[in-house]
C-alpha positions in Angstrom: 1.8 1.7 -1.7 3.8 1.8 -4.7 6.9 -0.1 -4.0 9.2 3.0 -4.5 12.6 2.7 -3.3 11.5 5.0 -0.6 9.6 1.9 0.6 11.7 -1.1 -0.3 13.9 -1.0 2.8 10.7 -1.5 5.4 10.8 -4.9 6.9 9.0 -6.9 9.4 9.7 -5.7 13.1 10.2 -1.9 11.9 7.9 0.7 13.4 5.9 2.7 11.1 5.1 6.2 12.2 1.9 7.7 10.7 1.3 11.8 11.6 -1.8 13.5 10.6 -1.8 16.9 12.4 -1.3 16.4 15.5 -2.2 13.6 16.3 0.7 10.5 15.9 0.4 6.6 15.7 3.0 4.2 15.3 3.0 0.4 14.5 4.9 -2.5 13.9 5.3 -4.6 10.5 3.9 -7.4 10.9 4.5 -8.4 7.2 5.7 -6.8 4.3 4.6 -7.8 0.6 5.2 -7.4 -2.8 3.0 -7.5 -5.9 3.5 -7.3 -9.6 0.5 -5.5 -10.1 -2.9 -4.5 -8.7 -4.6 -7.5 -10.1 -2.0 -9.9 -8.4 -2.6 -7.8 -4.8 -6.4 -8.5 -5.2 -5.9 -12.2 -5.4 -3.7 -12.1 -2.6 -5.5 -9.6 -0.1 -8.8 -8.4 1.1 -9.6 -5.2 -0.9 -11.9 -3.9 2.0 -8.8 -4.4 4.1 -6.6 -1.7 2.0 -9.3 0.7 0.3 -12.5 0.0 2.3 -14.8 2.2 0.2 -13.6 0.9 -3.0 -16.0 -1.6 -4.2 -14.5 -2.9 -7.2 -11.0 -2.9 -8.6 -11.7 -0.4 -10.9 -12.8 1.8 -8.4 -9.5 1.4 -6.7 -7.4 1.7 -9.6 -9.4 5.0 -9.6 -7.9 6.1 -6.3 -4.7 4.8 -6.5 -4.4 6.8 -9.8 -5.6 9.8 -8.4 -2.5 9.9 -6.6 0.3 11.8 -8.4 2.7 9.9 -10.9 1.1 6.5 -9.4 -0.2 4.9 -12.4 3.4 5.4 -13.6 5.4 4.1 -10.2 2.7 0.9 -9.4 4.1 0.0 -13.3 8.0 1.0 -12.9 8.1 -0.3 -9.2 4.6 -2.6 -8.5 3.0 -2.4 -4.8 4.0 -3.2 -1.5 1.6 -4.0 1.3 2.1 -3.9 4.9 0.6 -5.9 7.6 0.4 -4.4 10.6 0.3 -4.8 14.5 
């Protein structure tokens, strides 16, 4: 995610709620961290692990960008990745 503010208070031990109709999952942080860039998260994590069908990082900078305003907040703000239980 881009490490809005919205985003900046999660820390490890916090449950994580995830809602997609009607259907509900929750999990707990395992991990919480923060990168610079997207280049910096690929050195540090498995890109299968956070965009599975994105092959390359330019292919994942495509999605990410897709996303509205993103390529402006992952500059402003940089990512944050959780690891979860």
């Amino acid at each position: 995610r881009a490490a809005t503010s919205k985003f900046q208070t999660i820390k490890e031990g916090d449950i994580l709620v995830f809602v997609c109709g009607n259907k509900r999952l929750e999990k707990k942080v395992k991990k919480v961290s923060n990168f610079k860039t997207i280049e910096e998260l690929v050195k540090n994590l498995d890109l299968k692990k956070i965009i599975p069908f994105a092959s390359s990082i330019e292919e994942a900078k495509k999605i990410w960008y897709s996303f509205p305003d993103y390529e402006k907040k992952i500059s402003d703000f940089g990512l944050i990745a959780f690891e979860l239980e």
